[in-house]
MARNUTI-393717 format. One record per residue (C-alpha): residue number from 1; x, y, z. Coordinates in steps of 0.1 Angstrom, whole numbers. Layout:
+-----+-------+-------+-------+
| seq |     u |     v |     w |
+-----+-------+-------+-------+
| NUM |     X |     Y |     Z |
...
+-----+-------+-------+-------+
This chain:
+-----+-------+-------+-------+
| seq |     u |     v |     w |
+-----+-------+-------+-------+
|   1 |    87 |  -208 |  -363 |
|   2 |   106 |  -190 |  -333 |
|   3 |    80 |  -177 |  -310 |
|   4 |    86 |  -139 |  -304 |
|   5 |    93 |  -126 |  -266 |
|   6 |    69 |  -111 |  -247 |
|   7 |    70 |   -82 |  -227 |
|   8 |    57 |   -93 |  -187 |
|   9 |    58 |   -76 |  -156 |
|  10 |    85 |   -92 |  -135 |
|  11 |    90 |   -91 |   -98 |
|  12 |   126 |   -94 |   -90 |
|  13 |   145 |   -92 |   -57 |
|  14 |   184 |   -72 |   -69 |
|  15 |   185 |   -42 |   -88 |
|  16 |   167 |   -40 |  -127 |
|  17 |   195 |   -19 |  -136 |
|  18 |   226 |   -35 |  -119 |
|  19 |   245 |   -33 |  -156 |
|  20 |   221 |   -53 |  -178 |
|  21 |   210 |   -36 |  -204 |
|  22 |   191 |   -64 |  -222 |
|  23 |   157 |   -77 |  -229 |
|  24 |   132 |   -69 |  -190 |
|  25 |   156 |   -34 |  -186 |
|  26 |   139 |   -15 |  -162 |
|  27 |   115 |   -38 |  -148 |
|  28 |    99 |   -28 |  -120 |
|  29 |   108 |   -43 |   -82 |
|  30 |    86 |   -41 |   -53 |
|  31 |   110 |   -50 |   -28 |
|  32 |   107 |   -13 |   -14 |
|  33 |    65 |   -17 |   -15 |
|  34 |    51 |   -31 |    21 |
|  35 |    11 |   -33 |    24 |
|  36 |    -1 |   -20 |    57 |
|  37 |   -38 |   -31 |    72 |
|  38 |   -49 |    -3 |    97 |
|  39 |   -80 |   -18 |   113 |
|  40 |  -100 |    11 |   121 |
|  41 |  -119 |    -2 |   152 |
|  42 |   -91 |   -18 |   169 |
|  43 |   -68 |    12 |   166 |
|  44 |   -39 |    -9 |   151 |
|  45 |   -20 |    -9 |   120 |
|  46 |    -2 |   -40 |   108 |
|  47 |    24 |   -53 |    79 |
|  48 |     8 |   -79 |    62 |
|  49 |    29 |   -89 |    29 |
|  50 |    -9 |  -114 |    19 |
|  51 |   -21 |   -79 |     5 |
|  52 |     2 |   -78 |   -23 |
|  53 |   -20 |  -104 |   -38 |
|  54 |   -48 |   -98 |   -17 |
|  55 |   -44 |  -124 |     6 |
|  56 |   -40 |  -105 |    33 |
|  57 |   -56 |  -118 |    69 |
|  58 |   -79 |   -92 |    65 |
|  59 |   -90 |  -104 |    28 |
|  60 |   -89 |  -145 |    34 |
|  61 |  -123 |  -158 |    31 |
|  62 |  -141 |  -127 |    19 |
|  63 |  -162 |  -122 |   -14 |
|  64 |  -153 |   -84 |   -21 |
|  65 |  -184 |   -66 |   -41 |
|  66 |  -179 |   -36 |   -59 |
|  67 |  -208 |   -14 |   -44 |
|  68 |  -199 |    -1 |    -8 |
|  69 |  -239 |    -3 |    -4 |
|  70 |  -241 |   -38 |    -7 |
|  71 |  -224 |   -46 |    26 |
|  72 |  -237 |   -21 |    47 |
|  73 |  -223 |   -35 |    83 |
|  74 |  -187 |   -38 |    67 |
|  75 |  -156 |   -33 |    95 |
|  76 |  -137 |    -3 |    82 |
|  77 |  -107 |    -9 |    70 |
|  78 |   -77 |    12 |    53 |
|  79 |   -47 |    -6 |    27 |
|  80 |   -15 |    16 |    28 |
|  81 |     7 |    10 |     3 |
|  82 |    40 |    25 |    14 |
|  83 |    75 |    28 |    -3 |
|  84 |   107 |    33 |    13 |
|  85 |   136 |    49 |    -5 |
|  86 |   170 |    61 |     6 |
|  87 |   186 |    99 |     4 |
|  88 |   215 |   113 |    13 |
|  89 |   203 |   116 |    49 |
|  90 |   187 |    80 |    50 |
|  91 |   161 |    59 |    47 |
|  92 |   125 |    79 |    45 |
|  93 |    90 |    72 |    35 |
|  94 |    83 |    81 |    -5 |
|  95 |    55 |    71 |   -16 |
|  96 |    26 |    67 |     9 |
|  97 |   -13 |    58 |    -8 |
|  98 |   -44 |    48 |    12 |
|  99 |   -73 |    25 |     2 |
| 100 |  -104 |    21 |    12 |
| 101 |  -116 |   -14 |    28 |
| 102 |  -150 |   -31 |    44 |
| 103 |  -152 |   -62 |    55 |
| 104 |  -185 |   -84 |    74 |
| 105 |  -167 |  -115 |    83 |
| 106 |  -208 |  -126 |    93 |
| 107 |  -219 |  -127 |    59 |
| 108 |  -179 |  -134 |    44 |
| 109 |  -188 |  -103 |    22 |
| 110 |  -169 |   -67 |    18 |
| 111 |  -164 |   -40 |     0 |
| 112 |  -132 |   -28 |   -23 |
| 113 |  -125 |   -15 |   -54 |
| 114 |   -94 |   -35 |   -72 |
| 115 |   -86 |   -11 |   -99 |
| 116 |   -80 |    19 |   -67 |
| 117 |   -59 |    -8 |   -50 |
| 118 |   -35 |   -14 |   -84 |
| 119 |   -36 |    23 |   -94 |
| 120 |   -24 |    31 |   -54 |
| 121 |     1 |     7 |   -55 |
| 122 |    16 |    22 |   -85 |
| 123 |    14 |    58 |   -75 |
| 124 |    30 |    44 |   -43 |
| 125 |    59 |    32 |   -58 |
| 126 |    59 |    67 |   -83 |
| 127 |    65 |    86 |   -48 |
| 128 |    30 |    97 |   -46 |
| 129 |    11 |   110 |   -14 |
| 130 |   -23 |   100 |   -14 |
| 131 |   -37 |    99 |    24 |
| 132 |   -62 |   133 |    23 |
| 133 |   -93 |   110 |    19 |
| 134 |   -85 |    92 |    53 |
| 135 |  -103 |    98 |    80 |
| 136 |   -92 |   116 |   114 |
| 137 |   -84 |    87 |   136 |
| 138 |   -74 |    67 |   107 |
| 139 |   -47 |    94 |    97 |
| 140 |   -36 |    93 |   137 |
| 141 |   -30 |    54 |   135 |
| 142 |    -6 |    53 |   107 |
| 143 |    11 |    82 |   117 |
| 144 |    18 |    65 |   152 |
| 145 |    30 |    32 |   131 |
| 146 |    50 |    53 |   110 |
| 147 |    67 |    66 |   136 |
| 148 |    76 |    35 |   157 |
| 149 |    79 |    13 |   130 |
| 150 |   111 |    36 |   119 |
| 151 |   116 |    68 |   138 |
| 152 |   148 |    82 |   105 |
| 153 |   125 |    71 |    78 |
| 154 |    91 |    97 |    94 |
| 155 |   121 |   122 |   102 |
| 156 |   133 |   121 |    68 |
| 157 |    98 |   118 |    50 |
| 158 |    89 |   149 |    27 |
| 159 |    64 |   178 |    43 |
| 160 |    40 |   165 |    28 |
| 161 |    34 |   135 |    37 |
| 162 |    38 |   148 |    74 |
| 163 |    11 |   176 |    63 |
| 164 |   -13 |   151 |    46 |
| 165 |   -17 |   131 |    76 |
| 166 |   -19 |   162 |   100 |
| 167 |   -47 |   160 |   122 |
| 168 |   -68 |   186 |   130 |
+-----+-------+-------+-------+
C-alpha cells in the first residue's frame, strides 16, 4: 500500500511561494519572527532565538507551572514576539505580541501559559498588535529596543503599535 502524504507544518528559510505551486504551498516561514526577552528588573530587552522552542536563557532549567500562584516570588518577565515586514518605504515592525513570563531560578520553577505563547506567536506573524496588557516600564523597555535595534523599521511601524506602547 502507498502511504498517503501528510500535511506538517514546515519551517523553511526562501520564499513558500517562490513559483511552486505543489504539495506544502503556502507553508508558513518564520524567518521574519525574532523572540525578544525583556527582563523587567534589569531594565533590558534581549534577542534570544532559544524562545522559539522555549529554550531561551531565560527558560533553560525551569519547570513552568500553569498557575501564576504557585510561584509566588517569580522574576517578571515579558516574551515579545515581533515580525518584521517590508513596504514601500522599508522595513517596519508588523506584528508585535507580548507574553507574560515568571521565573524563581531558587526553586527552578516559573510561571507561563504555552497555549498564549503559540496563539501570540501566530497573531504576531498575522500582523497583530498585542502589547495593551504590558506594564508601564515594561512598554518603555521595548519601545527603547525597538528604537535602537532599528531606528526605519519604529519610524515605519503602523500608529498603533506606537499608540499601544504609549506611556502615560
Amino acid at each position: 500500500m502507498e502511504e498517503k502524504k501528510k500535511m506538517q507544518f514546515n519551517i523553511i528559510k526562501s520564499d513558500p511561494t517562490d513559483g511552486h505551486r505543489g504539495f506544502g504551498k503556502g507553508a508558513l516561514s518564520l524567518d521574519n519572527v525574532s523572540p525578544v526577552i525583556i527582563d523587567v528588573d534589569a531594565g533590558e530587552a534581549v534577542i534570544d532565538v532559544g524562545a522559539m522552542h522555549a529554550r531561551s536563557a531565560v527558560e533553560k532549567g525551569i519547570k513552568f507551572l500553569p498557575q501564576k500562584d504557585e510561584v509566588p516570588n517569580g522574576k517578571p518577565y515579558w516574551l515579545v514576539w515581533v515580525t518584521i515586514d517590508r513596504k514601500e518605504e522599508g522595513p517596519y515592525y508588523a506584528g508585535v505580541t507580548a507574553c507574560e513570563m515568571t521565573v524563581d531560578r531558587e526553586i527552578r520553577r516559573g510561571y507561563k501559559s504555552l497555549p498564549e505563547h503559540v496563539n501570540r506567536m501566530d497573531k504576531s506573524m498575522k500582523r497583530h498588535i498585542i502589547v495593551d496588557h504590558m506594564d508601564q516600564k515594561s512598554k518603555q523597555i521595548l519601545t527603547d529596543f525597538l528604537r535602537s535595534h532599528n531606528e526605519e523599521c519604529w519610524n515605519n511601524s503602523p500608529e498603533e503599535l506606537k499608540q499601544g506602547l504609549s506611556i502615560g
